[in-house]
VEXDREN-2710 file (C-alpha; in Angstrom, 1 decimal):
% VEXDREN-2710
k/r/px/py/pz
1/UNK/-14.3/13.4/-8.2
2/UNK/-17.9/12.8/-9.5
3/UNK/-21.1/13.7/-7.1
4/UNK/-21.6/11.1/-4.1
5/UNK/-25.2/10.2/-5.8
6/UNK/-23.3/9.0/-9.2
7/UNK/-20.6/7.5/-7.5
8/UNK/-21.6/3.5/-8.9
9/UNK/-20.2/2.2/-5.4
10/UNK/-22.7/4.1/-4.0
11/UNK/-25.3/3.6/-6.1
12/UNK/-24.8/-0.1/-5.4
13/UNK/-25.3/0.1/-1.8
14/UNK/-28.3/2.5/-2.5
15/UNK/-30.3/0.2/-4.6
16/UNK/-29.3/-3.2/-2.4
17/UNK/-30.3/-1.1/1.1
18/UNK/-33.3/1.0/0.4
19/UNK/-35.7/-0.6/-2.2
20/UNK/-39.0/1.1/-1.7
21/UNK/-40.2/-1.6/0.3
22/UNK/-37.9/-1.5/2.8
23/UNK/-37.3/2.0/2.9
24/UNK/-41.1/2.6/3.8
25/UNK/-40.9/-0.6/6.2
26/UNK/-37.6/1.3/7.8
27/UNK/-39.6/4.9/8.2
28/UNK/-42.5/3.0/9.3
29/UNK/-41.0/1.3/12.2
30/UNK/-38.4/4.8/13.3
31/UNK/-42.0/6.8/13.1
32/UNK/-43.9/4.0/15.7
33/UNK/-40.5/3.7/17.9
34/UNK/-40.6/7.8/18.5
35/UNK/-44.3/7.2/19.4
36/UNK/-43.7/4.4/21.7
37/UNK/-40.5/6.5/23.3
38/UNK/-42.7/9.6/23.4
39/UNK/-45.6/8.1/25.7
40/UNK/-42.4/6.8/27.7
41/UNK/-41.8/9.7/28.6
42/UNK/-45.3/11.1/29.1
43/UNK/-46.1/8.2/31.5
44/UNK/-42.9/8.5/33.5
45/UNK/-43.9/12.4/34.0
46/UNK/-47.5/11.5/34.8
47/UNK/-46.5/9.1/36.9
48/UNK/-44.4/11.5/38.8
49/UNK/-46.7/14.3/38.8
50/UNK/-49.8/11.9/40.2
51/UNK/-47.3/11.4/43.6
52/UNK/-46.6/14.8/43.5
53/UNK/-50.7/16.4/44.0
54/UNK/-50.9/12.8/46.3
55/UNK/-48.4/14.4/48.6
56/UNK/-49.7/18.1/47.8
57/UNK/-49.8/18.9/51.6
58/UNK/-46.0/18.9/51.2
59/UNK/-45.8/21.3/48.4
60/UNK/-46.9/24.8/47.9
61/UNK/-50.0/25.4/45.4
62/UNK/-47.9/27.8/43.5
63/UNK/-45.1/25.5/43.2
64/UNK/-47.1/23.0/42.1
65/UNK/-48.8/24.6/39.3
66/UNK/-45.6/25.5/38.2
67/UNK/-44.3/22.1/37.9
68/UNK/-47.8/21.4/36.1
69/UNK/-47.0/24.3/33.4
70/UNK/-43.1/22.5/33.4
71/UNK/-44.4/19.4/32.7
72/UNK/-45.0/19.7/28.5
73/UNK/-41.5/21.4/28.2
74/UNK/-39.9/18.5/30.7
75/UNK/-41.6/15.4/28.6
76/UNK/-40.5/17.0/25.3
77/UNK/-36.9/17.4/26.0
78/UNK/-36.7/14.0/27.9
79/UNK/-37.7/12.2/24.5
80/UNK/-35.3/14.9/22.3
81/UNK/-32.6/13.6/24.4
82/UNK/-33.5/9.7/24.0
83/UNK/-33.6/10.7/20.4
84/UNK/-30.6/12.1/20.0
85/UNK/-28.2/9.9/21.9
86/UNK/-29.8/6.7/20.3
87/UNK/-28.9/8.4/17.0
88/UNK/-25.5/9.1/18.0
89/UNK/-25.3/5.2/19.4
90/UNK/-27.0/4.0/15.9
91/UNK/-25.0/6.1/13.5
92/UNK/-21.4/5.8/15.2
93/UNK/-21.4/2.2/15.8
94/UNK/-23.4/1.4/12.1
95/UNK/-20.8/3.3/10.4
96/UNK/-17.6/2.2/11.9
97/UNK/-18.8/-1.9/12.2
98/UNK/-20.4/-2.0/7.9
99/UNK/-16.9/-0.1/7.4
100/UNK/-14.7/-2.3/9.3
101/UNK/-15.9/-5.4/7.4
102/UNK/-16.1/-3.6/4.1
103/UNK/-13.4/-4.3/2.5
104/UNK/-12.4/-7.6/4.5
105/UNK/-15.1/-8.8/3.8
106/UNK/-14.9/-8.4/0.0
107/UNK/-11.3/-10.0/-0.3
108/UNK/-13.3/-13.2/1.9
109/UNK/-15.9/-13.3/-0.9
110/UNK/-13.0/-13.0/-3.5
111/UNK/-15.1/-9.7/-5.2
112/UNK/-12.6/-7.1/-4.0
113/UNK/-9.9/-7.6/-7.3
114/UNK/-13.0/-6.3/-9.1
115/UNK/-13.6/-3.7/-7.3
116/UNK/-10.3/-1.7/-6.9
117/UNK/-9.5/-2.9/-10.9
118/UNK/-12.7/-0.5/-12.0
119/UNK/-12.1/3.1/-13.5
120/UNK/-13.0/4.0/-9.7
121/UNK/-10.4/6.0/-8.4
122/UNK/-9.3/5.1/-4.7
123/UNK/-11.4/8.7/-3.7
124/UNK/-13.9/7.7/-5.0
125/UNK/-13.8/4.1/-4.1
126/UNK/-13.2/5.2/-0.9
127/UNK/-16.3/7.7/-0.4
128/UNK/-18.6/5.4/-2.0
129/UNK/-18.3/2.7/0.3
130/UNK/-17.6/5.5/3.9
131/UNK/-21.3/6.4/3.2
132/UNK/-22.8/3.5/1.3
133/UNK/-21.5/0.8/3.6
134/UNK/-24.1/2.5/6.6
135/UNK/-26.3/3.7/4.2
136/UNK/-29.1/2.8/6.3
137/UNK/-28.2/4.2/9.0
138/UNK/-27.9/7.7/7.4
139/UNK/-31.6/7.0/6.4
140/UNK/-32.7/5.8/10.0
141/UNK/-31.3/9.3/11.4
142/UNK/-32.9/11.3/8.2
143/UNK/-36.5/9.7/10.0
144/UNK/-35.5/10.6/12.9
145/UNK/-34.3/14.2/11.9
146/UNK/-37.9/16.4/11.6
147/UNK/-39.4/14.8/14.8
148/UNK/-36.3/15.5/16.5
149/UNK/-36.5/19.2/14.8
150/UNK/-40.3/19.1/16.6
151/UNK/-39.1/17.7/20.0
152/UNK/-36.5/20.3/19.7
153/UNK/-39.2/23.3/19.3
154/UNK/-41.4/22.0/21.9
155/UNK/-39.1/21.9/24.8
156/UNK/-37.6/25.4/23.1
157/UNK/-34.0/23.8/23.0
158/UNK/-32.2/26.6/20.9
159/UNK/-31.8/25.5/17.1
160/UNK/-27.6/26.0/17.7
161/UNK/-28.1/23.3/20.4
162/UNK/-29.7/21.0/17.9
163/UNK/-27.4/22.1/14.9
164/UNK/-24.7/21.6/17.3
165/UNK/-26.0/17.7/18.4
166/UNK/-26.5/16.9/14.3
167/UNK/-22.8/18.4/13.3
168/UNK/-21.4/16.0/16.2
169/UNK/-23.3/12.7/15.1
170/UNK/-22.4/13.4/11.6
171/UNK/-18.9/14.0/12.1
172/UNK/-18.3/11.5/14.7
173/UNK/-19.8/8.9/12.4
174/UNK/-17.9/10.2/9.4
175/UNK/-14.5/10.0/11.2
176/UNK/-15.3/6.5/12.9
177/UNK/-16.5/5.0/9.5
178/UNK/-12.7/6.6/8.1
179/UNK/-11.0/4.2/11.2
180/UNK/-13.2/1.3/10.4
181/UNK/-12.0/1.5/6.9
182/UNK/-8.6/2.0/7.7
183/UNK/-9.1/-1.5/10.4
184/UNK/-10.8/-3.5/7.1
185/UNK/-8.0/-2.6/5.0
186/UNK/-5.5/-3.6/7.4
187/UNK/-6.6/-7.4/7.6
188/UNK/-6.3/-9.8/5.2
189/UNK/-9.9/-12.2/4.6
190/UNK/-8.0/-14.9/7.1
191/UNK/-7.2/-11.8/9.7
192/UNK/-11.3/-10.9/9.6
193/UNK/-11.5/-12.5/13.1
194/UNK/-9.2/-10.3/14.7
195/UNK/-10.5/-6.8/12.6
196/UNK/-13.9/-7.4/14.4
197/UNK/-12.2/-7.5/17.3
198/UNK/-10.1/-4.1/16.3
199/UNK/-13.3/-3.0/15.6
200/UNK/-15.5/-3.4/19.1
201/UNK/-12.0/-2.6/21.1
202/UNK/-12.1/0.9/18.5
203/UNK/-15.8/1.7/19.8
204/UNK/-15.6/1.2/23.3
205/UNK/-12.3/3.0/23.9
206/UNK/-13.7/6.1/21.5
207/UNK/-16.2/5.9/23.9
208/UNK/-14.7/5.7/27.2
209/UNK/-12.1/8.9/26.0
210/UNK/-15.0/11.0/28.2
211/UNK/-13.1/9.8/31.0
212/UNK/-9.9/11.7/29.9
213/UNK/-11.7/15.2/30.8
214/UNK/-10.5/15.7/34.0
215/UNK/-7.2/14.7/33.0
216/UNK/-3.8/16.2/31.8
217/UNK/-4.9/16.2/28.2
218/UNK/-9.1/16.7/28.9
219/UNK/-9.3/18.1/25.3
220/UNK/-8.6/13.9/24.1
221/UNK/-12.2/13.8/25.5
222/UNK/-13.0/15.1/22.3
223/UNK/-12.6/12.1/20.1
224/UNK/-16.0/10.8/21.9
225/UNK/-18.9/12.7/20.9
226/UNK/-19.8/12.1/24.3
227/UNK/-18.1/14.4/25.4
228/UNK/-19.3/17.8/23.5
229/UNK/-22.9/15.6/23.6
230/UNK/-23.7/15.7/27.6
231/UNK/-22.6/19.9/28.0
232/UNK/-25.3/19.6/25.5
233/UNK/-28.6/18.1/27.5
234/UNK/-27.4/18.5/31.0
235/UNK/-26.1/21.9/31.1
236/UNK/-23.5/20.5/33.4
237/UNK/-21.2/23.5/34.8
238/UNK/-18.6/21.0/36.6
239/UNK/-18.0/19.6/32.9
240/UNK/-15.7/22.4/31.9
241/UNK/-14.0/23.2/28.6
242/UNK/-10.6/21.7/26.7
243/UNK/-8.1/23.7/26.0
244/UNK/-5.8/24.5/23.4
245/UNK/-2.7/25.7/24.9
246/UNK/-3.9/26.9/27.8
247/UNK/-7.1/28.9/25.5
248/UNK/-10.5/27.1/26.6
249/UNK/-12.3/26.4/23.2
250/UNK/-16.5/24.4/23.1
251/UNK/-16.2/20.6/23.1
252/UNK/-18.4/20.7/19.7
253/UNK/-15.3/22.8/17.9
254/UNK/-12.3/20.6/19.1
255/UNK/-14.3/17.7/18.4
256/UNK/-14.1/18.9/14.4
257/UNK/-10.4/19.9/14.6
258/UNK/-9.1/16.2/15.9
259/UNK/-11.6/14.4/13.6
260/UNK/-10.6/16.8/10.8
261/UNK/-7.3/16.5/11.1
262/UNK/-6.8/13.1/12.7
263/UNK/-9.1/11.9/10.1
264/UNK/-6.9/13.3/6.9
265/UNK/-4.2/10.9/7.6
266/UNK/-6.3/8.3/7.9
267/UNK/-7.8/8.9/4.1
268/UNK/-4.3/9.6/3.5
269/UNK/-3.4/6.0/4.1
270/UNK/-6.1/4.9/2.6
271/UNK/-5.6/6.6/-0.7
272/UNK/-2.1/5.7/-0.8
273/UNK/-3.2/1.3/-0.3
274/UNK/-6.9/1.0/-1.4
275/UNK/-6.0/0.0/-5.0
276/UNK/-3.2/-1.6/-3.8
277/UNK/-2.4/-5.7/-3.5
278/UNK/-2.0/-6.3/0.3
279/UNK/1.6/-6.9/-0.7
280/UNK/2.2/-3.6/-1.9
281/UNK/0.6/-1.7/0.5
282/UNK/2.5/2.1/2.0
283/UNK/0.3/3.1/4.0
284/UNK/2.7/6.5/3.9
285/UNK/6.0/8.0/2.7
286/UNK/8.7/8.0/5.0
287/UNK/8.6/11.6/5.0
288/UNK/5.0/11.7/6.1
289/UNK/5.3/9.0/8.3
290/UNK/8.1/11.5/9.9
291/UNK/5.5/14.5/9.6
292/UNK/2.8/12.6/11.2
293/UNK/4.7/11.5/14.1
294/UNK/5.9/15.1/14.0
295/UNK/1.8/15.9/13.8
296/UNK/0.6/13.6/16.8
297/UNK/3.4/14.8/19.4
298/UNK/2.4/18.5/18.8
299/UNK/-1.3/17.3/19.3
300/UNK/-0.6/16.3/22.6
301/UNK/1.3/19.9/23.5
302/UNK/-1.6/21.4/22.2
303/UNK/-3.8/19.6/24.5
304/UNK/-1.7/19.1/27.9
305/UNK/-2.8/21.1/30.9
306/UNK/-0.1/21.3/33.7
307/UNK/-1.3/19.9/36.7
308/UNK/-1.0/16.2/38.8
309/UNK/-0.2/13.7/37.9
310/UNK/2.2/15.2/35.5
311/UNK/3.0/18.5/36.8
312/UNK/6.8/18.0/36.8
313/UNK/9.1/17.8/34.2
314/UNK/10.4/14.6/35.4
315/UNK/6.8/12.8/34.9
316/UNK/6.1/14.7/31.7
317/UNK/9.0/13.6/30.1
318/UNK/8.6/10.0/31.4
319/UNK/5.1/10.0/29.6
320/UNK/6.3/11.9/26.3
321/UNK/9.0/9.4/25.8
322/UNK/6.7/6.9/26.3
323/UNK/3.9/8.2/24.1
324/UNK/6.7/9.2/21.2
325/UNK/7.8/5.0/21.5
326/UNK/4.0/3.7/20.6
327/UNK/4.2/6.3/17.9
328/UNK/7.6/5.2/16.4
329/UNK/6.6/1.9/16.6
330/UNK/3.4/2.5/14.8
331/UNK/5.2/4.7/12.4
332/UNK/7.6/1.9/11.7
333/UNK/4.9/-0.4/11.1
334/UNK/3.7/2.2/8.0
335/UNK/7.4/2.0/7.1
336/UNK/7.1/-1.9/6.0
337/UNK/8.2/-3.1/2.6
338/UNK/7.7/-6.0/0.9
339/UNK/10.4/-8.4/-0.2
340/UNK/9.8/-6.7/-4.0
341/UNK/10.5/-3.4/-2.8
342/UNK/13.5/-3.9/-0.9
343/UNK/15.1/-5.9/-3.3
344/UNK/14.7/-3.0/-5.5
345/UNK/16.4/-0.7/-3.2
346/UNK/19.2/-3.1/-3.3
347/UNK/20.0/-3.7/-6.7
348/UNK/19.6/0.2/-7.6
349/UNK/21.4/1.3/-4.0
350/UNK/24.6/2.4/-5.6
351/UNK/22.9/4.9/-8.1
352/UNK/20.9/6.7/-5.5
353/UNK/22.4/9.4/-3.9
354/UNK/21.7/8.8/-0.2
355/UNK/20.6/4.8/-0.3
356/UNK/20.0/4.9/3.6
357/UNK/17.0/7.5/3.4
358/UNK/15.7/6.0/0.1
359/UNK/11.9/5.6/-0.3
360/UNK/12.5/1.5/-0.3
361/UNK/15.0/1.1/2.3
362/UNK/16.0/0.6/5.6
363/UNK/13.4/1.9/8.2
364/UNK/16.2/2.6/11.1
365/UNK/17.4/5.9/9.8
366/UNK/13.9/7.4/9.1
367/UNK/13.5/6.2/13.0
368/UNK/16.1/7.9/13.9
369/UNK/15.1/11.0/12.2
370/UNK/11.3/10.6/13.6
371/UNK/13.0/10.3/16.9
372/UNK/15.1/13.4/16.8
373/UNK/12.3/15.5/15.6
374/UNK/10.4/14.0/18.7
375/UNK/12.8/15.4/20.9
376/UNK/13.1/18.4/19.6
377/UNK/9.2/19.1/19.8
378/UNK/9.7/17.7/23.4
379/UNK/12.3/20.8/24.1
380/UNK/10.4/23.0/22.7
381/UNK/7.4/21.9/25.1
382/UNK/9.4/21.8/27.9
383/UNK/10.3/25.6/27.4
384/UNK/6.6/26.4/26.5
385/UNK/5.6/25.0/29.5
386/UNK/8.7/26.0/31.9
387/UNK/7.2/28.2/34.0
388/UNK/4.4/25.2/35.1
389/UNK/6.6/22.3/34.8
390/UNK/9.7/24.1/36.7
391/UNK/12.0/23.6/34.0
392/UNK/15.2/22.6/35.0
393/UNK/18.7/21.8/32.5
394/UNK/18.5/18.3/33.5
395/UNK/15.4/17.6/31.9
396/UNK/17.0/18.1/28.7
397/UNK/19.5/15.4/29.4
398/UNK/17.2/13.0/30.7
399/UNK/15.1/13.0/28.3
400/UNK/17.5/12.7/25.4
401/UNK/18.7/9.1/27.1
402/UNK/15.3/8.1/27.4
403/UNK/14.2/9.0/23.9
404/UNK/17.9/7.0/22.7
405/UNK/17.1/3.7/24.6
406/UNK/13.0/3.4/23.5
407/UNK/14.5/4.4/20.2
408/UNK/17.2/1.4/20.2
409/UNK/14.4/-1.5/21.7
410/UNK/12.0/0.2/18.7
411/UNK/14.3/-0.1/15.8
412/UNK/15.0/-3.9/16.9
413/UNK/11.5/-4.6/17.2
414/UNK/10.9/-3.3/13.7
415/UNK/14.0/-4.3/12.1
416/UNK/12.5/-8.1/13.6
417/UNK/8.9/-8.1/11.9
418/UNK/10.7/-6.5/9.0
419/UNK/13.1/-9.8/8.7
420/UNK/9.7/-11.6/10.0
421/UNK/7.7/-10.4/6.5
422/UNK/10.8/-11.6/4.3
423/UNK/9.9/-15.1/5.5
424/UNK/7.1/-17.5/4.7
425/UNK/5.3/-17.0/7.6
426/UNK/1.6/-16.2/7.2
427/UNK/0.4/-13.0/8.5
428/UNK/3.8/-12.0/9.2
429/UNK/3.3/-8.8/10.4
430/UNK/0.7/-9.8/13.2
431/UNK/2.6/-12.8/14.4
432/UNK/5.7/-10.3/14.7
433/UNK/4.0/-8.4/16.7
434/UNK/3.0/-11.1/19.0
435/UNK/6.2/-12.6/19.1
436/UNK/7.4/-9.5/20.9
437/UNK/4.5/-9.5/23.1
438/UNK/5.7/-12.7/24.5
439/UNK/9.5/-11.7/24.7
440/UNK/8.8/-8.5/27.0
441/UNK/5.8/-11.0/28.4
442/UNK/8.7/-13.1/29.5
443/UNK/11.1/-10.5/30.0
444/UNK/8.5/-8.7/32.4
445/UNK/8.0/-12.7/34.4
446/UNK/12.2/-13.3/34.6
447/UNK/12.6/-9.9/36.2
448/UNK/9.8/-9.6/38.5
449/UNK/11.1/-13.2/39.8
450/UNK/15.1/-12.0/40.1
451/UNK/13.4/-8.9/41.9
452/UNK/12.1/-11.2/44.6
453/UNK/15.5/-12.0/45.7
454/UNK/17.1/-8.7/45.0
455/UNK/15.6/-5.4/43.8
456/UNK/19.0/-3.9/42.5
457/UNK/19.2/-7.6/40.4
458/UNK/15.3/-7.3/39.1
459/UNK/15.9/-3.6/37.9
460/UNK/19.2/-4.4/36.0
461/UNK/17.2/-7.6/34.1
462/UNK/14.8/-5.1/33.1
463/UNK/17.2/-2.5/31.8
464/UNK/19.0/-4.9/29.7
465/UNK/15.9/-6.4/28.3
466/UNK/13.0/-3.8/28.3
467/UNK/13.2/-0.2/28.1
468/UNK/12.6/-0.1/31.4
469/UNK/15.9/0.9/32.6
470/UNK/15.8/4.5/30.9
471/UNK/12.3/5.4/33.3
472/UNK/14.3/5.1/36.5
473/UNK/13.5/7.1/39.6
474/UNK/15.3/10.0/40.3
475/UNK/18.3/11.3/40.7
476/UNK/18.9/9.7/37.3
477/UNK/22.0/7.3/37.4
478/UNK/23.8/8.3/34.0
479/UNK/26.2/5.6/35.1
480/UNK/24.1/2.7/35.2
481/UNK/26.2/0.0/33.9
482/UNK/23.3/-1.9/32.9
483/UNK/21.4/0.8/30.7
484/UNK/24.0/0.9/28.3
485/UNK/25.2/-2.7/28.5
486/UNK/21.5/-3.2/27.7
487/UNK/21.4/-0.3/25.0
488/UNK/24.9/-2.4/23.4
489/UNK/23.1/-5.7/23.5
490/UNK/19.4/-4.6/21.6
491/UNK/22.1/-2.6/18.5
492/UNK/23.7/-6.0/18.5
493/UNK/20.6/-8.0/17.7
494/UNK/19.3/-5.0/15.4
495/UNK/22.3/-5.2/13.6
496/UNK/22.0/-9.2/13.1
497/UNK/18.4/-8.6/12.4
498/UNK/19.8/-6.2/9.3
499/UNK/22.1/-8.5/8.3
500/UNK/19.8/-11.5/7.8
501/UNK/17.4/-9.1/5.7
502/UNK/20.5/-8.9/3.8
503/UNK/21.3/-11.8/3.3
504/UNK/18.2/-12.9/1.9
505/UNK/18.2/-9.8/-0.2
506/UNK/21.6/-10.6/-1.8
507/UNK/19.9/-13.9/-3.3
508/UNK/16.9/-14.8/-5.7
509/UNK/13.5/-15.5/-4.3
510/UNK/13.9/-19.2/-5.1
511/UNK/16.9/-19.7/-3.1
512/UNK/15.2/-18.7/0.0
513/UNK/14.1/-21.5/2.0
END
């Protein structure tokens, strides 16, 4: 891959974002900003100093002059803080929103064809617009970076502190500016609307991940610099540390290791679709869409601490189940093909070896397999954690019911946007999705309202309709007519679902109304 500074992508967004002109005008305006931010601070100090030797009868002389000799140290690190976090805000939020309507925005203007049809390779497409799309923003925090260095020295903050605060803004914005990527890329020009959304929905929730500290998984924090950025300036005991299996480890570190690792399969993705039409996209194999389900389920045993609200195997197997049925169904997503694709799997079927598992085919048996190894990592935590979670036999066969129904209402929901993007329906994928949305929408209304009259009646209407009936209170009724009358009736509309893909697999494209 050539250097970042010859990559032409970047080149481009160098010369349109930082003419001379501006770049002065830019450095110019950071430089008076600091100043203005600075005598903040000075003036709010000042301010509280004059009350201070006004009410000096209240105050020791020693303590006072001591608060005096504070005072230079207190200003400086008041406006190295301000600094910093309105660098983290600027940087994070740049990055990830120019991303996000990167490469949207080029298919709106028509220009992206010429883009991804240059010798460009889709690394280097891809690196030249993650740090030329916020290219001003890397410049607005280069300003910023040697009177932040200075602030840093005057209140004697320690240079690791400050390295520390960089490598987190840096990071943070890199991985964020990955995700917006990923968003643009997802959305067609007519879908821009709803990738802006994506976008803002992506910032605040990365954001408001601080509030998971406390929690059963507090190392999730991480994916908010937030969190490794307050330990930082408020030397805040009470914050406490993740932990990695039960090993506490610095915010700043686990912060690298999820964007690090969280952020390869996201370029993987990408590599695998930028050059791609939108038609064609695979966003990933089906074996790595099985090894990153396999990825993001020992993630979360990594991170779990053992304590309320899921301190029992009961819950933690309620919320694993549930966690490994938004990843299937976001795996399945991945596992899309296009009309082309699958009609290639059909015609050529009888001279692969296992048709079922090929590249091109079916998604339910690659669900099936994501599902299995999802309950085996979900054994496996149970015995890691047995002596926390008072591990009991019938956790084992609880869980392997619940993972079989979410696996059954997944595979129909799938196998339905699957039969929905062999259709003519524009932006079939998304109006799939919101199809279902209104069937367990309406599924979620019918029950609630048989509930009213009777509870046993409401329950049952969920279990045959939602997944609900698996996540029952217990003891756990294995003999629940309704969970596997409901478990019959969602493989019977799968199974319809299959057959109308193929049937309209079995005939030409023209023939399909």
């Amino acid at each position: 891959m050539m250097p970042i500074w010859k990559n032409p992508e970047f080149v481009r967004h160098f010369r349109a974002e930082l003419r001379p002109t501006r770049a002065l005008t830019v450095a110019v305006v950071v430089v008076v900003i600091a100043i203005l931010i600075w005598l903040g601070c000075w003036g709010s100090r000042a301010s509280e100093m004059a009350l201070m030797h006004r009410q000096s009868v209240h105050l020791r002389a020693e303590r006072l002059a001591e608060m005096d000799r504070e005072t230079p140290f207190i200003v400086w690190f008041g406006f190295y803080r301000i600094l910093m976090y309105a660098q983290l805000g600027i940087l994070t939020f740049w990055s990830l929103f120019s991303c996000a309507q990167s490469i949207s925005g080029e298919r709106e203007r028509k220009t992206w064809d010429f883009q991804r049809s240059t010798r460009l390779s889709a690394g280097e497409l891809l690196a030249g617009k993650l740090f030329g799309e916020p290219l001003l923003a890397y410049f607005i925090v280069l300003c910023c970076l040697p009177i932040a260095l200075l602030a840093a020295l005057m209140a004697r903050v320690s240079l690791g502190n400050f390295a520390d605060a960089y490598l987190l803004i840096t990071s943070g914005a890199i991985f964020l500016g990955v995700a917006g990527l990923w968003l643009s890329n997802l959305f067609e020009a007519r879908s821009r609307g709803m990738g802006l959304i994506g976008t803002f929905g992506l910032y605040i929730l990365c954001a408001l991940m601080v509030l998971t500290r406390d929690g059963n998984f507090s190392g999730a924090a991480a994916l908010s610099p937030l969190a490794g950025f307050i330990p930082l300036f408020n030397n805040d005991a009470v914050f406490g540390l993740p932990t990695i299996f039960g090993h506490p480890v610095p915010w700043v570190e686990v912060s690298l290791l999820l964007y690090l690792t969280l952020g390869a399969w996201l370029v993987l993705t990408l590599l695998q679709t930028l050059t791609k039409d939108y038609d064609q996209m695979r966003p990933l194999s089906r074996w790595q869409a099985v090894g990153c389900a396999a990825f993001l389920n020992f993630v979360i045993y990594a991170l779990y601490i053992p304590h309320f609200p899921l301190g029992s195997w009961d819950s933690f197997v309620q919320f694993m189940v549930t966690v490994n049925g938004a990843i299937l169904f976001v795996m399945g997503l991945a596992m899309l093909k296009s009309s082309e694709r699958l009609r290639v799997w059909w015609r050529t079927r009888s001279s692969t070896r296992w048709p079922m598992f090929a590249e091109d085919g079916p998604q339910w048996p690659w669900l099936g397999l994501s599902a299995a190894v999802g309950y085996g990592l979900l054994v496996w935590g149970l015995f890691a954690w047995k002596n926390n979670l008072g591990f009991e036999a019938e956790a084992l066969r609880v869980g392997s019911i619940e993972f079989l129904v979410v696996l059954v209402f997944i595979t129909r929901d799938i196998t339905f946007i699957q039969w929905s993007r062999l259709t003519r329906m524009r932006a079939p994928v998304l109006k799939g999705v919101l199809f279902l949305g209104l069937y367990y929408l309406a599924a979620i209304v019918l029950g609630t309202a048989v509930g009213v009259h009777s509870a046993n009646r409401g329950q049952g209407v969920f279990a045959l309709l939602t997944p609900a009936g698996a996540f029952q209170t217990l003891p756990f009724n294995y003999l629940s007519l309704e969970l596997y009358l409901g478990i019959a009736i969602q493989l019977v509309i799968a199974v319809l679902f299959e057959m109308a893909i193929l049937a309209r697999l079995r005939h030409p494209v023209g023939e399909i109304a």
